[in-house]
N, C-alpha and C positions, 0 to 999 in steps of 0.2 A: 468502609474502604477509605484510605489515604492513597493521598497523589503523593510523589515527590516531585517539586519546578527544581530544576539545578539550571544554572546560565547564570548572567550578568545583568542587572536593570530588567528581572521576569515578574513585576511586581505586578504588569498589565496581564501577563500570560497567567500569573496565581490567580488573580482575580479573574479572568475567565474560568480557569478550571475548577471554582469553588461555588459556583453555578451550576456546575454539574450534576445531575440526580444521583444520588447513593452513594455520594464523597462525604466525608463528615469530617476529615480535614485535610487543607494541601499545608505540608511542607516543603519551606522555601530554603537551598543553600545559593548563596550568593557571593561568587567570586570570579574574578576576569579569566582563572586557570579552567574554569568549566564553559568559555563561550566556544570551544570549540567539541564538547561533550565527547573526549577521547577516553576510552579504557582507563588510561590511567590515571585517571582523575576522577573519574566517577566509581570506578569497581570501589575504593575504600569507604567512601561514604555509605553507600548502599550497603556493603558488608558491614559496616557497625552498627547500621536499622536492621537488619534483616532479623535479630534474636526477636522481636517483635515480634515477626508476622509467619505466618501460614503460606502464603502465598504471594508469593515477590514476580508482578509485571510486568513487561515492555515489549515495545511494537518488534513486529518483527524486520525491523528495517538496516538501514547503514550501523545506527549506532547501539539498536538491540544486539545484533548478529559481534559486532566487536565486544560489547559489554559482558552480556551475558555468560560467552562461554568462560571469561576470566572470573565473572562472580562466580559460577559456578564448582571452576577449579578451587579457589581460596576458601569456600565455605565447601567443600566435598560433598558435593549433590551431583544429579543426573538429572541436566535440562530438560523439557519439551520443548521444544522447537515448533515454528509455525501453526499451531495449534490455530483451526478452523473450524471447531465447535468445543465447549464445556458440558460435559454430560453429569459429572457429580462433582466434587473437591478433589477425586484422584485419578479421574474418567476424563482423556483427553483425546482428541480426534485432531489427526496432522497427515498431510498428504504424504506420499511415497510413488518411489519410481516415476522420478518427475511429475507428479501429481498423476500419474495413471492407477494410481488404488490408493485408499482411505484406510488407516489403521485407528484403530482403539487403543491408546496405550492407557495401560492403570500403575499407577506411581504408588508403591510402597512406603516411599519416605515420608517426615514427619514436614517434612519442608519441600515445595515445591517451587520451581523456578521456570518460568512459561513467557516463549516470546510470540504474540497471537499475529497474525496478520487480520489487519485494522479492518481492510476494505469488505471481510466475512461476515462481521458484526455489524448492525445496526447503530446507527449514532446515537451517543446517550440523550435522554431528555435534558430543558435546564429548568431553572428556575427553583436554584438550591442556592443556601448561603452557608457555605461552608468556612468552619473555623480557618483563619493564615495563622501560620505558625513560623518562626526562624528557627534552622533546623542547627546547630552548634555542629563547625568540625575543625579539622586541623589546617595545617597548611595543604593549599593543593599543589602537587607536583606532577610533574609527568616527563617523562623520555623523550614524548613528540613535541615537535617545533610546527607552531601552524603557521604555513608561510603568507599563504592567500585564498579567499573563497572564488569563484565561480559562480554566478547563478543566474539562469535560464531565469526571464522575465515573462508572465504572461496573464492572462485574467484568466485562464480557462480552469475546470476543478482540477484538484489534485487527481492523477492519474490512480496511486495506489489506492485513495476511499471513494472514489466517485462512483456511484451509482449507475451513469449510461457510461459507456466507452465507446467511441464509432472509433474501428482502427481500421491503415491503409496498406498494403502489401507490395511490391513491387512493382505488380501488375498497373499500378498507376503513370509507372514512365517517367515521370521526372517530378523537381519541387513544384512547377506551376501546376502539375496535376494533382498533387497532392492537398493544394487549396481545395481543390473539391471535399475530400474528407473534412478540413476545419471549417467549410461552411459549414455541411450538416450539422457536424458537434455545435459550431456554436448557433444555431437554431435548437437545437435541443440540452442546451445548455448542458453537454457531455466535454469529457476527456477526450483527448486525444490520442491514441495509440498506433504504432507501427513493428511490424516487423524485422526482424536481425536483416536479413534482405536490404528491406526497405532502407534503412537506418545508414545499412555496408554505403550503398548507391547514393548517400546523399542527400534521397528525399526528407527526412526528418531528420531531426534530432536525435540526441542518442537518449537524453532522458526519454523519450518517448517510447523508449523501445519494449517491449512486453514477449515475456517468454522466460524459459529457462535461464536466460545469462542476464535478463532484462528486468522488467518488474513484474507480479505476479497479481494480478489483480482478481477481485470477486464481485462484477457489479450486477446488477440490479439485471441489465440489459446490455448486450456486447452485440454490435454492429461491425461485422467482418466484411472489409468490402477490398476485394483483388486479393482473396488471403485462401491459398489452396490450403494450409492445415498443417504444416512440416509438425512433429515430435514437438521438437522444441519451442515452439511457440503455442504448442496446444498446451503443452504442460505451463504455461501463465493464466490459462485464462479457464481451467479445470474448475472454477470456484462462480463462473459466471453461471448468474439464475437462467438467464435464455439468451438464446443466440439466433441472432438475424444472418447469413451467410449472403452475400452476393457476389458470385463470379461467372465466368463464361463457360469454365466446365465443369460438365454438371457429373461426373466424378470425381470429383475434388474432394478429396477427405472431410473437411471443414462444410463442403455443403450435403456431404451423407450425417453428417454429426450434427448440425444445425435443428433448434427448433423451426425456423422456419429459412426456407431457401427460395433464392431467386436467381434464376439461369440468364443470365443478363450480359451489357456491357454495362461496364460502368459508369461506361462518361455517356450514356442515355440514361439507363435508369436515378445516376443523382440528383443530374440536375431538375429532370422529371419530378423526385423526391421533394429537391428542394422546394421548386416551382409551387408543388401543392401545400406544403407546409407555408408557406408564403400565404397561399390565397386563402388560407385556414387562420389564417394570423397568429401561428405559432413561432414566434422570434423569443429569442433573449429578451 
């Protein structure tokens, strides 16, 4: 398996990813036209590697979901899209109907082109030393003008691969109530997720928002607390291994759906929560 790094100064980024267990080698394209990693700048590159390989990569995120479908047009293939399990080299499994059923697709062609979502797979091992290579291309050009970034600052894991998620729903009332969810996560060193609701109303952030229109995550453990269960927020979190539900009614979709449910308030049962995780000496 080869990585491609494309960016600007990713010499620190190659070198992590050449540690990586069953890489045998990263190449690098390095030029200031790729620090903003838009379609058109990266689809040529990658279409003049691709005669190489079998099977061509990337997450299923901002810049797979742009990329992808354009490598795919230029080299006349039919993508797999968020693909949530590998069953053979043509055997691909990807959610549908909002993640409410699981398909098997089997891919015909000689060449495959697949964007996984990250947070389904396990993190690879390291302690590989994999060949760096500079990868030769042309000039980079593109259409788009990047004017300026944005970026949300914070220590907490990445929502899309994290493993625990403790997410907050409406049902919280406002931003100071929605501290309560960022204590638990960060005692249990989780992500932090909210619902479209939650998100509309101010209390979180918008990266944080999880669901159909939001981000889709698959962790380990998802902690749903004020969260009745709407369509579109269940179709985000269809990939999580088990599910804690806590809300006050106890028909709420989310807590008939839940491995395990608690009919509660919220603002007793977390601090409750916390309190004993405290006296348990489980912090960050």
């Amino acid at each position: 398996m080869d990585l491609l790094v494309v960016g600007d100064g990713v010499d620190g980024v190659a070198a992590e990813a050449a540690a990586i267990a069953g890489v045998h080698r990263v190449r690098i394209a390095q030029d200031a036209g790729f620090l903003t990693q838009s379609a058109g700048a990266v689809v040529p590159i990658l279409a003049d590697l691709a005669e190489g390989y079998t099977h061509i990569v990337g997450s299923a995120g901002a810049v797979g979901r742009d990329v992808f479908p354009r490598l795919a047009a230029r080299l006349d293939l039919m993508p797999v899209t968020d693909v949530v399990a590998v069953l053979g080299p043509n055997r691909f499994v990807r959610p549908i109907y909002a993640g409410n059923a699981l398909e098997t697709v089997v891919s015909g062609q000689e060449k495959h082109l697949l964007t996984i979502r990250a947070s389904a797979f396990r993190a690879a091992a390291g302690g590989n030393e994999a060949v760096i290579e500079p990868v030769d291309h042309g000039d980079v050009t593109t259409l788009a003008k990047f004017i300026a970034a944005h970026r949300s600052q914070g220590d907490t894991p990445d929502l899309a691969t994290a493993q625990i998620v403790v997410g907050g729903g409406v049902s919280v009332g406002s931003p100071e109530g929605f501290k309560l969810i960022e204590s638990l996560a960060a005692r249990l060193s989780a992500a932090v997720g909210a619902t479209r609701a939650a998100v509309d109303a101010g209390y979180a952030p918008n990266d944080w928002q999880v669901g159909q229109t939001g981000k889709i995550i698959a962790p380990d453990l998802y902690i749903a607390i004020g969260i009745s269960g709407a369509l579109q927020h269940l179709a985000g979190i269809q990939g999580a291994k088990k599910i804690i539900a806590i809300n006050t009614d106890a028909e709420a979709p989310l807590i008939k759906l839940a491995d395990v449910s608690l009919v509660g308030d919220l603002f007793e049962v977390i601090p409750a929560l916390i309190a004993e995780l405290d006296r348990l000496g489980i912090k960050r």
